[in-house]
C-alpha positions in Angstrom: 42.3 -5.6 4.7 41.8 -2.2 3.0 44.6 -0.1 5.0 47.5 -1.8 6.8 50.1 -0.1 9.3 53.4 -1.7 9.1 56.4 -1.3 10.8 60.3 -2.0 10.2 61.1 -4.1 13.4 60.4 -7.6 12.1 62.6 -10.3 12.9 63.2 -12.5 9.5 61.0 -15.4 8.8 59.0 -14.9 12.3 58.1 -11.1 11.6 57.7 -11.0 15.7 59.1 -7.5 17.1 62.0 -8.8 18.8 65.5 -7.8 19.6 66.8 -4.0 19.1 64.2 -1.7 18.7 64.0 0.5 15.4 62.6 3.6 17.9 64.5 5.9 19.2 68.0 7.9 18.7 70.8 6.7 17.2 70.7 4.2 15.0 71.2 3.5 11.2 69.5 2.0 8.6 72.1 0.3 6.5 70.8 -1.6 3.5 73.1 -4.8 2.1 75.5 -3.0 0.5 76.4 -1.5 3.8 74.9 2.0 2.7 72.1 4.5 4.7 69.1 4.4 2.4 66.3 6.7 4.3 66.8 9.3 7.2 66.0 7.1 10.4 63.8 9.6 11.6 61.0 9.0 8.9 57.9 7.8 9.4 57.3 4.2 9.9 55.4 4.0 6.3 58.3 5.6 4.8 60.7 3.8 6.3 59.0 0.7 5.3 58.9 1.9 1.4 62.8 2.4 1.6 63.3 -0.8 3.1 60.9 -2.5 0.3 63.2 -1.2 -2.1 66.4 -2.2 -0.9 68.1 -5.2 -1.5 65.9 -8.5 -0.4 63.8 -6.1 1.2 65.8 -5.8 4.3 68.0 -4.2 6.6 70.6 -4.0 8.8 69.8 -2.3 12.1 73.4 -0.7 13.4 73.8 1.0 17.0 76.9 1.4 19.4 77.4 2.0 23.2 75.6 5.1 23.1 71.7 2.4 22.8 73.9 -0.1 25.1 76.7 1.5 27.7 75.9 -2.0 29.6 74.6 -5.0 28.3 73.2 -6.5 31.6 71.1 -3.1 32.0 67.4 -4.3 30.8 66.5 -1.7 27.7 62.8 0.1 27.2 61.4 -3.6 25.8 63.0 -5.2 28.8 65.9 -6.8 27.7 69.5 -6.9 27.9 71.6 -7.3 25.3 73.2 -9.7 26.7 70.3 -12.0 26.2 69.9 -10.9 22.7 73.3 -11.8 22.0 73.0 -15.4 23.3 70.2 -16.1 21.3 72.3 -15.5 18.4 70.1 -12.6 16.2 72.6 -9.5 17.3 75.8 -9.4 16.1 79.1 -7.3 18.3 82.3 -6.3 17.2 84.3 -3.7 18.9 85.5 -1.7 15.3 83.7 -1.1 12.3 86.0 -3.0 9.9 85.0 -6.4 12.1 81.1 -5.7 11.3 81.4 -4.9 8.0 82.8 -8.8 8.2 80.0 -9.9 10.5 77.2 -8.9 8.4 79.1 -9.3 4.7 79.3 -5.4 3.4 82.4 -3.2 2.1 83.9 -1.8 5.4 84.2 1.6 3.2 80.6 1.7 2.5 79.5 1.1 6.6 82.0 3.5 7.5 81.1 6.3 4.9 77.7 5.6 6.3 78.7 6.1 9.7 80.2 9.5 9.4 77.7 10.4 7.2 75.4 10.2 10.3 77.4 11.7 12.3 77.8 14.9 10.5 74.4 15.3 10.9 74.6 14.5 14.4 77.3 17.0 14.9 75.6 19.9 13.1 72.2 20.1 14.8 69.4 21.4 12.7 71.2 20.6 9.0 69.6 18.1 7.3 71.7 15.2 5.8 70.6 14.2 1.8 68.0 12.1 3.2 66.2 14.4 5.1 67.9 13.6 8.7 68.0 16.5 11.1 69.2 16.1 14.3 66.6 18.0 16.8 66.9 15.6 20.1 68.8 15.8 22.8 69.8 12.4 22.5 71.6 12.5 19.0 74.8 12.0 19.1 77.6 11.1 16.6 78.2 7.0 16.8 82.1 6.7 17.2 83.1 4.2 19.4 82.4 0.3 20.3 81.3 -1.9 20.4 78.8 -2.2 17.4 75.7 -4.2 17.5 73.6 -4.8 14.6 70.5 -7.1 13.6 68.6 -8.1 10.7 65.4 -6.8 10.3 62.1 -6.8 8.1 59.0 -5.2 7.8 56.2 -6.6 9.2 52.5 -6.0 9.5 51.9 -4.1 12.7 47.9 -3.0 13.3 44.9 -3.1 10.7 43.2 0.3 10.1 40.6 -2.1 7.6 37.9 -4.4 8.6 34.5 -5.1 9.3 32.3 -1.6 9.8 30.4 -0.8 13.3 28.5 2.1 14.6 28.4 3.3 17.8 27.2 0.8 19.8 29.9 -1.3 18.3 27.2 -3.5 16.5 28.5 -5.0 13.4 27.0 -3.5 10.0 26.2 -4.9 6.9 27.1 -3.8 3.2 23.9 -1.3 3.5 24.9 -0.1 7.0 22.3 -1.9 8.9 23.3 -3.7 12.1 23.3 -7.3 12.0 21.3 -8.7 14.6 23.2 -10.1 17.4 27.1 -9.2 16.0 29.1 -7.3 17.3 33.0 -5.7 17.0 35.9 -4.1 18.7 39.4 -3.6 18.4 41.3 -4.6 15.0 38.7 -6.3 13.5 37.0 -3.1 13.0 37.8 -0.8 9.9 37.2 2.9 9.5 38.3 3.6 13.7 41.8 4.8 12.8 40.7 6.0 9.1 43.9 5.3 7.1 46.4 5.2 9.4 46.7 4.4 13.0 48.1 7.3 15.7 50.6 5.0 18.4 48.7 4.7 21.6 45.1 4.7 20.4 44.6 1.1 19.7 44.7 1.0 23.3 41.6 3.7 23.9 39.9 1.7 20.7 40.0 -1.6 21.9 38.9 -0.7 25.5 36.3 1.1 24.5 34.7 -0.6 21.6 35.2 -3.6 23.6 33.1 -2.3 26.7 30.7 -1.3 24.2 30.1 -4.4 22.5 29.6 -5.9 25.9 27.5 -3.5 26.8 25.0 -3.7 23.8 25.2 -7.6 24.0 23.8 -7.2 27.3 20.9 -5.5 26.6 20.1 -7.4 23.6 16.6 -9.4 24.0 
């Protein structure tokens, strides 16, 4: 496809959306060598690009108590981390030092990263050297446990690229004329979202494209 959206919560070898969610406040990006790489708050094509660049093209994805005061408390994807931890992707240690064992980084580097964060977090409206700025309510410096963390990937998350339609969602060939008795809607379609998708709109694209198509099938002789 000519324009792909991707997105930096993959799950390793599955690229399924699972597990802690990237969105949201506080929360680091900490590359292999247990080191911040891109300020958290970026875009999730820029984000992506950092993480592409990065050792094995992954990340760590580091939180405290602030994301999870209690594990048995369903979060905004409807789980508890107390689930996630049984199935054995999330890794908890109460201190810094034990993670930095857990996920194989030097405990000076995660911790560096740590209160480099939370400098930023402290002084709201400074921007950190990657462009961080605390400007929610939410931020917060990360200081105490315990410390989850979970591998993660970028993975393709909608297709901006595909076959052309016009209005009545009927399919169109190379010379924009309809072909008769094809038609499209949701990400199948290219052009909709030109190159890059705003969140919530597949939603109103698919729905209505879709009720189109339907629409102009019907009424096809």
């Amino acid at each position: 496809m000519s324009d792909i959206q991707l997105h930096p919560n993959g799950t390793p070898r599955t690229g399924l959306m699972q597990d802690i969610a990237t969105s949201g406040r506080n929360r680091l990006f900490i590359n292999k060598n247990g080191d911040r790489f891109v300020s958290e708050s970026a875009a999730r094509d820029t984000l992506c690009k950092a993480i592409f660049k990065q050792p094995d093209g992954t990340y760590w994805l580091l939180m405290n108590k602030l994301r999870y005061p209690d594990e048995n408390k369903p979060d905004r994807m409807g789980v508890t981390m107390k689930d996630m931890l049984a199935l054995g992707r999330v890794k908890k240690a109460d201190t810094l030092d034990e993670m930095a064992k857990l996920i194989n980084v030097p405990d000076d580097h995660l911790k560096a990263a740590v209160a480099e964060y939370n400098k930023a977090a402290s002084n709201k409206g400074t921007k950190d050297k990657f462009g961080f700025v605390a400007t929610n309510t939410d931020d917060a410096p990360m200081t105490e446990g315990p410390w989850y963390a979970c591998l993660k990937v970028p993975t393709v998350h909608h297709t901006m690229g595909g076959v052309r339609i016009d209005t009545l969602a009927r399919a169109l060939d190379k010379d924009g004329k309809p072909v008769p008795g094809l038609y499209a809607a949701g990400e199948v379609t290219g052009g909709i979202h030109g190159a890059n998708r705003l969140g919530g709109n597949a939603i109103a694209d698919v729905f209505t494209f879709g009720r189109q198509a339907g629409a102009s099938a019907a009424q096809q002789k």
